[in-house]
C-alpha positions, -999 to 999 in steps of 0.1 A, spaced: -761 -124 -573 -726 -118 -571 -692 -105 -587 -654 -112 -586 -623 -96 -595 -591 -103 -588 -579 -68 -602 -560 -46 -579 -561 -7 -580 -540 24 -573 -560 48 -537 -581 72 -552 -581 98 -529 -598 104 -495 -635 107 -509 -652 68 -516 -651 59 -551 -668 26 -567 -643 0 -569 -633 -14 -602 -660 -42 -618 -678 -41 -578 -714 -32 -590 -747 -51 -591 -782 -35 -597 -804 -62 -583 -843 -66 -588 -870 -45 -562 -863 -64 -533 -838 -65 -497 -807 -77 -499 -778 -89 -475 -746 -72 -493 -713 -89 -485 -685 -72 -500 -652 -85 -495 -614 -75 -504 -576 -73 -496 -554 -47 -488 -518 -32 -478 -516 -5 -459 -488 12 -446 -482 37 -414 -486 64 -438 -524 62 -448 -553 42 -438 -574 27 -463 -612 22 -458 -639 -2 -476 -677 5 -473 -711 -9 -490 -724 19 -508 -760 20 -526 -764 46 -553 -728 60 -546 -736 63 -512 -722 51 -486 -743 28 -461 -742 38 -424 -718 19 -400 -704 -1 -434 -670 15 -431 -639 -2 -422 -611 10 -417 -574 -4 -419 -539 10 -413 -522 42 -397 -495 50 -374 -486 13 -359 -498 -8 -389 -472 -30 -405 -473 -34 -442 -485 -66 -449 -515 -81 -469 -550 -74 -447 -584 -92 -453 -615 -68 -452 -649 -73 -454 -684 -56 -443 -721 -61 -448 -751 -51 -446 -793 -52 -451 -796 -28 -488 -832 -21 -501 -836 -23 -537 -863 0 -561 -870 -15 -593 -835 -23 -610 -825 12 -599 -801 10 -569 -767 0 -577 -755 -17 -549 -719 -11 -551 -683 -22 -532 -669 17 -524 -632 26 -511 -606 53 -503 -576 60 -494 -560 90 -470 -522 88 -485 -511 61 -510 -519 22 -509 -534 -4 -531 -562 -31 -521 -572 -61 -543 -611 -63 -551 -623 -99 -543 -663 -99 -542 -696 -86 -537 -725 -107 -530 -762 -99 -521 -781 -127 -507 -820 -121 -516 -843 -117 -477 -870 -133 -479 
């Protein structure tokens, strides 16, 4: 299962937020999440992606980019992660936030049934 986008979106604020269109609700089941993006941070904020499952997010998931001795240019994120699944009702979801300003590009989320 996955979904694209090739949108890109304004920081919301320093508290995670779902990124645009970056949503699945799988079948019951374990999954391997994969969520992927880009992103241009400056030395004024730091920008951070995680997985997040109901609108929380996932333990160790987080990844950070930017601060003080970033340079502004295009950055390629990505982080995964196992995700267990009830019965269509855990929306696995791409989450992100932003401590100043700064803009990222959503690219994809993937889960990868475990069998």
């Amino acid at each position: 299962l996955h979904v694209t986008a090739n949108g890109g979106i304004a920081a919301p604020g320093p508290a995670y937020v779902v990124a645009t269109t970056m949503t699945l609700t799988p079948p019951a089941g374990r999954y391997v999440a994969i969520f992927s993006c880009s992103a241009t941070p400056d030395a004024a904020n730091t920008l951070t992606t995680a997985l997040g499952a109901a609108g929380v997010a996932v333990t160790d998931t987080d990844t950070p980019v930017g601060g003080a001795t970033e340079v502004a240019t295009e950055k390629a994120l990505a982080t995964q992660a196992y995700v267990d699944s009830a019965a269509g009702a855990t929306a696995i979801q791409g989450l992100w936030k932003a401590s100043a300003g700064g803009a990222m590009t959503f690219r994809r989320l993937t889960l990868y049934p475990v069998l």
